[in-house]
C-alpha positions as CSV (number, residue, x, y, z in Angstrom):
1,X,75.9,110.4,88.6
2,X,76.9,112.8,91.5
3,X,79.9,114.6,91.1
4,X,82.1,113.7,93.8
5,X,83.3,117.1,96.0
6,X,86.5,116.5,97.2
7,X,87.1,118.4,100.6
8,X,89.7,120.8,100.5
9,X,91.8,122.1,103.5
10,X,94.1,125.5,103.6
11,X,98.2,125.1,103.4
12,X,98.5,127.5,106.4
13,X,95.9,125.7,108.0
14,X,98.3,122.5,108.2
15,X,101.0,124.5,108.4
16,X,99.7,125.8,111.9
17,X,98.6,122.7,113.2
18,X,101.3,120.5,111.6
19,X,104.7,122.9,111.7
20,X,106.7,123.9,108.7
21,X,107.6,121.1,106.5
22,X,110.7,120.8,104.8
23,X,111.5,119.6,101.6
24,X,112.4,116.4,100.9
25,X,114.7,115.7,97.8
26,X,114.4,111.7,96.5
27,X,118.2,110.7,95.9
28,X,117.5,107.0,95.5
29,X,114.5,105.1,94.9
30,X,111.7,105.8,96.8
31,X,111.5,101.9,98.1
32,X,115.5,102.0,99.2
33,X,114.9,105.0,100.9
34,X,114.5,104.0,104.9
35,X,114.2,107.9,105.7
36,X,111.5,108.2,103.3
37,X,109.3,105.1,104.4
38,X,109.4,106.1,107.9
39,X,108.0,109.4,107.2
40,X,105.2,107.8,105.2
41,X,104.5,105.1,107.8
42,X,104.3,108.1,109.5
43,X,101.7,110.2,107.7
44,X,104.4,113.2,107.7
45,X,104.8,112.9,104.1
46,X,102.8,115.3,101.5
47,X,103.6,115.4,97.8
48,X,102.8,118.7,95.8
49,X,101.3,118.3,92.4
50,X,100.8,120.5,89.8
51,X,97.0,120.3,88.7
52,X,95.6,120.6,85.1
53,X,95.3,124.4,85.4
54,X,99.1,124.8,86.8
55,X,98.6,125.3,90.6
56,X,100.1,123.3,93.0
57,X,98.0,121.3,94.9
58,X,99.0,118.8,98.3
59,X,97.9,115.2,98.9
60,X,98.9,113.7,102.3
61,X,100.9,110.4,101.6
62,X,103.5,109.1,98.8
63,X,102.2,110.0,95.2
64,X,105.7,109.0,92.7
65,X,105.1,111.4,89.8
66,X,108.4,113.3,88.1
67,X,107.1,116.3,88.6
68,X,105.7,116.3,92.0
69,X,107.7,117.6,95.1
70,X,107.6,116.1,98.4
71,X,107.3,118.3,101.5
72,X,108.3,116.3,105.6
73,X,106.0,117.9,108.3
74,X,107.3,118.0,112.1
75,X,103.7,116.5,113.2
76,X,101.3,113.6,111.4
77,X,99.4,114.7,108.7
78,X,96.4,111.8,109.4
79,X,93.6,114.6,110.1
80,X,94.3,116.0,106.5
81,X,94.3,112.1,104.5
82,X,91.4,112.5,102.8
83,X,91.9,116.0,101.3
84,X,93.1,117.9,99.1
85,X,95.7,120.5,100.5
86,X,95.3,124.1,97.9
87,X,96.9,127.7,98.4
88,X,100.4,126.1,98.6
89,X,102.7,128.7,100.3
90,X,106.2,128.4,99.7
91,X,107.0,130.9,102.3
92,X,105.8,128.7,104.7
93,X,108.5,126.1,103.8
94,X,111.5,125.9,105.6
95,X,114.7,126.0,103.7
């Protein structure tokens, strides 16, 4: 069995070709929330998750989890779906 290498692309990387996200706080569900499922439709959505060894790391889409965060970028994030977003920079956020 090969071990499947998940490809990995830079924070600031997206940041630069993306924009500065904001965060996005859930207030409702995520289904009654028509600000939230436009952004998805929208591939502008990434949600932060803290992996096994306490890092944050960044998947492009919708992931519901309690302790994940959810960050809304200017531009799509489509050219990042199929990676795994590491070296999270919060000073990169806007506030």
């Amino acid at each position: 069995m090969e071990l499947l290498k998940v490809k990995t692309a830079r924070f600031s990387q997206v940041v630069e070709q993306c924009g500065k996200p904001q965060v996005y706080t859930l207030w409702q569900k995520p289904s009654a929330d028509r600000h939230l499922q436009a952004q998805i439709k929208n591939n502008r959505l990434m949600t932060i998750l803290k992996s096994e060894s306490g890092t944050d790391f960044g998947i492009v889409g919708f992931k519901e989890s309690k302790d994940a965060r959810y960050l809304i970028f200017p531009k799509s994030l489509k050219r990042f779906a199929d990676q795994r977003i590491i070296g999270i920079d919060w000073a990169l956020v806007r506030e």
